[in-house]
Wavefront OBJ file of the C-alpha trace (Angstrom):
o trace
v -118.788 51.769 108.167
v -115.284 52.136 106.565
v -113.814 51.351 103.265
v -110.677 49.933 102.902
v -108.622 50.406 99.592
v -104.775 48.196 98.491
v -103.104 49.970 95.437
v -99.677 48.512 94.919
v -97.116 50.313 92.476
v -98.158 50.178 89.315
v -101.700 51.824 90.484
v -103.583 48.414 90.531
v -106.426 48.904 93.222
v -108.568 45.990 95.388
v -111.599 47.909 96.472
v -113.170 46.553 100.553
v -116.705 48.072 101.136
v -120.188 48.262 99.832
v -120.641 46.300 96.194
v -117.538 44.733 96.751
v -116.414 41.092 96.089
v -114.351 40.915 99.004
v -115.765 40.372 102.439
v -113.220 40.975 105.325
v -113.551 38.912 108.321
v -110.355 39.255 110.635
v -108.180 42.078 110.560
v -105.290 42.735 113.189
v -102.597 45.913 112.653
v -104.447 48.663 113.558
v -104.007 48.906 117.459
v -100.897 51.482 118.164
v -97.871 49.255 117.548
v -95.667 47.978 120.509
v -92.955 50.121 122.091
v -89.111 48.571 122.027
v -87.810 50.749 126.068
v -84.067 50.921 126.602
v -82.852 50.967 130.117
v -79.532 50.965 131.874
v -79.094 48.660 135.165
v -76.536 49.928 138.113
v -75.292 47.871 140.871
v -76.965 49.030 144.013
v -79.651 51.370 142.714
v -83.091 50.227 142.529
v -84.657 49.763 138.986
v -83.306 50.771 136.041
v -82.036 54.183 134.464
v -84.368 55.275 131.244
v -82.467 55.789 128.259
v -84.496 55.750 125.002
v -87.664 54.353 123.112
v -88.659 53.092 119.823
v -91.441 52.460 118.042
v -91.657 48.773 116.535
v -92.557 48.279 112.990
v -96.463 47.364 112.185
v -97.705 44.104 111.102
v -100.917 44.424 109.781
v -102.589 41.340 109.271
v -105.980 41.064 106.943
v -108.027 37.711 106.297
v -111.467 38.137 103.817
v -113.449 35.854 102.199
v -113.526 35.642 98.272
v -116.945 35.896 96.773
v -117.845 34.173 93.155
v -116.859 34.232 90.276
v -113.848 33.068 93.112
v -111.114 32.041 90.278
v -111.603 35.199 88.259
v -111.457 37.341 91.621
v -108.581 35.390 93.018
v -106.357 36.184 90.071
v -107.186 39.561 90.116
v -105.994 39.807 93.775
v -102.611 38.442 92.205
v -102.846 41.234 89.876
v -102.613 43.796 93.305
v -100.805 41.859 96.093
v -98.020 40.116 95.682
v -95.222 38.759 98.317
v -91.895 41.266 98.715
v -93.453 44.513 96.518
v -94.730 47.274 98.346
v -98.220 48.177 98.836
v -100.229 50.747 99.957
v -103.415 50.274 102.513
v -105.771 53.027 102.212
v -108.329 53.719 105.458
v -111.162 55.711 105.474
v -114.214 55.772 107.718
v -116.645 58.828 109.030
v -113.876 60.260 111.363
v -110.316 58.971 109.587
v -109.125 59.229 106.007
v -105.166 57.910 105.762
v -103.392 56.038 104.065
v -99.780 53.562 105.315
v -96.678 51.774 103.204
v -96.085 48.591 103.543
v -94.520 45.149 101.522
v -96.278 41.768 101.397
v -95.063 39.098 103.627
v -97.277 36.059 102.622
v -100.206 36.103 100.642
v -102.652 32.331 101.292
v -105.440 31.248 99.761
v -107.929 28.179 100.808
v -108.442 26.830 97.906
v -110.537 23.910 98.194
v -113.353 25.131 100.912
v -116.706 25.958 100.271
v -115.973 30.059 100.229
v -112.504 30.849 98.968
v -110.744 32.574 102.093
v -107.327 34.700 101.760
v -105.004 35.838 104.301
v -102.355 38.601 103.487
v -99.414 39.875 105.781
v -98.255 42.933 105.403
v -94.791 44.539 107.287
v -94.612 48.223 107.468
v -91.169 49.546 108.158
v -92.462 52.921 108.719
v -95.193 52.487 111.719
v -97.792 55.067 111.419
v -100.726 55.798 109.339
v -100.518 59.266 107.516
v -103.238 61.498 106.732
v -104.914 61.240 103.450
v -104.318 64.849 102.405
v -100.390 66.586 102.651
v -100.694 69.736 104.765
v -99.284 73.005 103.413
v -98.750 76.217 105.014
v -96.834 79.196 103.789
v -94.512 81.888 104.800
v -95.301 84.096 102.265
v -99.324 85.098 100.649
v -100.780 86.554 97.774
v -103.833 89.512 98.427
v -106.040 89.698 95.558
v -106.707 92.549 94.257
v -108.853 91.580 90.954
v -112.430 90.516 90.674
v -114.749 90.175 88.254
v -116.806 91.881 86.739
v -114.142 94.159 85.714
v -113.859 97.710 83.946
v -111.517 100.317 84.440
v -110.495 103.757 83.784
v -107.648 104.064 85.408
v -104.760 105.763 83.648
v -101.965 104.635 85.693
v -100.377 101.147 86.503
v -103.596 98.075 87.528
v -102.218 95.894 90.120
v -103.939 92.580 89.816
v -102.123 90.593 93.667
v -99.765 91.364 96.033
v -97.532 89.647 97.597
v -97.500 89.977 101.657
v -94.917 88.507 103.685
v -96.022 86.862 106.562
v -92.655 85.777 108.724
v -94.326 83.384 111.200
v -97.033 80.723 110.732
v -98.493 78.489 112.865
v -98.801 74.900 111.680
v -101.368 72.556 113.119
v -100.917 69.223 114.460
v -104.132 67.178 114.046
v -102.884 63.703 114.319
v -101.758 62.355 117.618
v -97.724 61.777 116.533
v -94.898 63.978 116.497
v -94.711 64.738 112.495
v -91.428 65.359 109.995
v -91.504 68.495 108.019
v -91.048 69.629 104.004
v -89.539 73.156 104.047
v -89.213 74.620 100.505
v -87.278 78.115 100.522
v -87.637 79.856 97.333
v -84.942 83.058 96.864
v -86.672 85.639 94.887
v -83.096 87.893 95.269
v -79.851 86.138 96.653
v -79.938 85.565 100.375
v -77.654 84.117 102.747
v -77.700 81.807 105.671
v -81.449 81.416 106.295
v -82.879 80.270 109.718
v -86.170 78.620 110.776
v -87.129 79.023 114.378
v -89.822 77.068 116.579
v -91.145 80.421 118.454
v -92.134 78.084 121.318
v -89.258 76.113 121.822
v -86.569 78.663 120.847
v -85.010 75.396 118.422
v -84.068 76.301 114.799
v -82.746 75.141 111.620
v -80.184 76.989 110.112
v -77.981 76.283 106.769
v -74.673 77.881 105.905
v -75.615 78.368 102.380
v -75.620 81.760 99.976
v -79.178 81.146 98.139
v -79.225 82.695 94.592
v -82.004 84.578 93.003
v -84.509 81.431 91.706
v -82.734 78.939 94.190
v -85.314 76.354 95.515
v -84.155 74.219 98.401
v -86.038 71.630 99.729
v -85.189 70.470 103.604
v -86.625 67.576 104.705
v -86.621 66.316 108.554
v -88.791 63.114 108.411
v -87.891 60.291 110.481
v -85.236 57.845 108.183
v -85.565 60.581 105.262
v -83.722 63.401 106.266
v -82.063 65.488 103.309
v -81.647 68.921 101.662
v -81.016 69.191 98.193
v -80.735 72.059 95.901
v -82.515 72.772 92.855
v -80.853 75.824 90.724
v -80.856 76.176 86.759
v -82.511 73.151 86.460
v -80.168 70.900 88.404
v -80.408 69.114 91.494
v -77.537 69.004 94.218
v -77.133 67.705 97.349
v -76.540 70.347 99.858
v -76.338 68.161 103.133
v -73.593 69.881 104.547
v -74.722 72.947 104.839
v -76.835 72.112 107.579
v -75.411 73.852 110.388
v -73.827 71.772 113.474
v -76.142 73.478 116.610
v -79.069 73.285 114.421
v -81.971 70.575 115.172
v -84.100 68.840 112.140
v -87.072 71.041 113.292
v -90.353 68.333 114.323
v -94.517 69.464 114.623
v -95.227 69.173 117.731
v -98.425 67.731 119.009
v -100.027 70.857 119.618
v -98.508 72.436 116.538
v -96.181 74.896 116.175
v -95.486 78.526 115.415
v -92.503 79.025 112.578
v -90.458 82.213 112.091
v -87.549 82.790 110.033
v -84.505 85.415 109.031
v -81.492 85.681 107.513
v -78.376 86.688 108.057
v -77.739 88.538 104.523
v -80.327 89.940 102.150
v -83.693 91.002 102.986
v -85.837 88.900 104.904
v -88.921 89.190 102.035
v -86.520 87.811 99.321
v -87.276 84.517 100.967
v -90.865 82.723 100.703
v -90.825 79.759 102.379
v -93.427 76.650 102.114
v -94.299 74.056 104.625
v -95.640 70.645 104.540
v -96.685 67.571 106.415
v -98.784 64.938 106.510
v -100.951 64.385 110.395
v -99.445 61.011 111.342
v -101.545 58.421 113.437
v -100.444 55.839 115.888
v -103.724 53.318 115.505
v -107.449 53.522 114.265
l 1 2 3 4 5 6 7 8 9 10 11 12 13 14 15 16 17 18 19 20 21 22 23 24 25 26 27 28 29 30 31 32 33 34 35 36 37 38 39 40 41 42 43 44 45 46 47 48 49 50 51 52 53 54 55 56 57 58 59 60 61 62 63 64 65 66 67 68 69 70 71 72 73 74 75 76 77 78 79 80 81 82 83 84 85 86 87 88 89 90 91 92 93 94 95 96 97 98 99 100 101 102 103 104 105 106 107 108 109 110 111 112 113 114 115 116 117 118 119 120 121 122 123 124 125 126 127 128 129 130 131 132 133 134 135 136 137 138 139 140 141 142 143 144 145 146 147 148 149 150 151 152 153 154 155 156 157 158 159 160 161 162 163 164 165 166 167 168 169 170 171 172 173 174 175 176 177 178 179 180 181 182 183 184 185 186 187 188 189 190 191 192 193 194 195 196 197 198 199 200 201 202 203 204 205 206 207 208 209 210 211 212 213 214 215 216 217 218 219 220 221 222 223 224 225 226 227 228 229 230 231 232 233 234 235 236 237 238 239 240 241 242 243 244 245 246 247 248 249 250 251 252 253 254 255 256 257 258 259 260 261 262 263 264 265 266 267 268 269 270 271 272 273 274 275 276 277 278 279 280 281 282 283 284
């Protein structure tokens, strides 16, 4: 069994499953879209030279039946879908739970048959499903140190958490995609020029930037939405350039990855440093 959920932008939500008054029939989108290969042809060599690859956009395709009160349900699908906005598809079943973006091609009813039918196409630029929940792993943790019940008779100084800096992590992978990363570097005393590094691959990410005490920058290296920006006293910058030239936008690899981190000035535990993803998924 699975449930199937659209919510478009405003929140509006159209509800597939148990109870509901929507009965799905055809549905096409979900296989692993289709791959766009570059080659390169040379005179006198057999074959062709391999160049690159793409990943096509997704058209998901959905036809379900409309059950009665048919009017009153068929206006409040117009109330959800409708053509050019975005919408979101949310998946779940015993072994998935994700969610994709899309925009609504065409949206058809059949008006006049004995069960009201609809067909809706959706185009999704970006091509795979993401996992329900974000991921987040962190460079930095706090160790408790107070429990209930609590009494004391200490004279001197109670010290309620730690913080312990942890300056690798490993991040796991558990879709079946290469995934973009969220890092969020938080200066808790001015640092300069700090550097991620994939432990396994010996790749970093590196930005030629002086971080101030309560500077929050946020690096993202998602496919299409790659930026860095820079939140301090309350303003947001854009801090693009201080990406360094020989650095690469770091990826999660399909077995995961191990992170560590330094920098050049400062001390190392000035800097706690967030990570997040979402598990991306190339079909259901």
């Amino acid at each position: 069994m699975f449930e199937m959920i659209f919510e478009n932008e405003a929140g509006n939500r159209l509800t597939f499953g148990d109870d509901s008054p929507f009965t799905i029939y055809d549905f096409s989108g979900l296989n692993p879209p289709k791959a766009t290969i570059n080659t390169n042809e040379t005179a006198l060599i057999d074959g062709a030279t391999y160049n690159s690859a793409k990943v096509q956009m997704r058209s998901i395709n959905i036809a379900f039946s409309v059950e009665s009160d048919a009017e009153s349900n068929r206006l409040d699908i117009y109330k959800v879908i409708r053509s050019k906005m975005p919408i979101r598809i949310y998946y779940k079943s015993d072994r998935l739970d994700i969610f994709i973006d899309g925009y609504v091609e065409e949206l058809n009813f059949t008006y006049w048959a004995m069960k009201n039918t609809c067909t809706v196409a959706i185009l999704c630029p970006f091509p795979y499903f993401r996992g329900a929940q974000q991921i987040i792993n962190e460079l930095s943790a706090i160790i408790p140190r107070f429990h209930f019940p609590f009494a004391s008779t200490s004279q001197g100084e109670l010290v309620f958490g730690e913080v312990d800096i942890v300056t690798s992590v490993e991040v796991l992978n558990n879709g079946n995609v290469e995934a973009g990363l969220v890092f969020e570097l938080y200066a808790k005393a001015a640092v300069g020029n700090p550097k991620i590094i994939d432990y396994q691959t010996g790749e970093f990410l590196k930005l030629d930037f002086e971080m101030e005490e309560g500077d929050l920058i946020t690096i993202s290296t998602g496919q299409g939405n790659k930026k860095i920006t820079l939140l301090r006293d309350g303003v947001y910058s854009n801090i693009f350039n201080a990406f360094d030239v020989s650095s690469t936008w770091l990826q999660l690899h399909l077995n995961g990855s191990v992170f560590v981190y330094e920098v050049e000035t400062g001390s190392v535990t000035s800097l706690l440093i967030t990570i997040k993803h979402y598990d991306l998924f190339e079909g259901v």
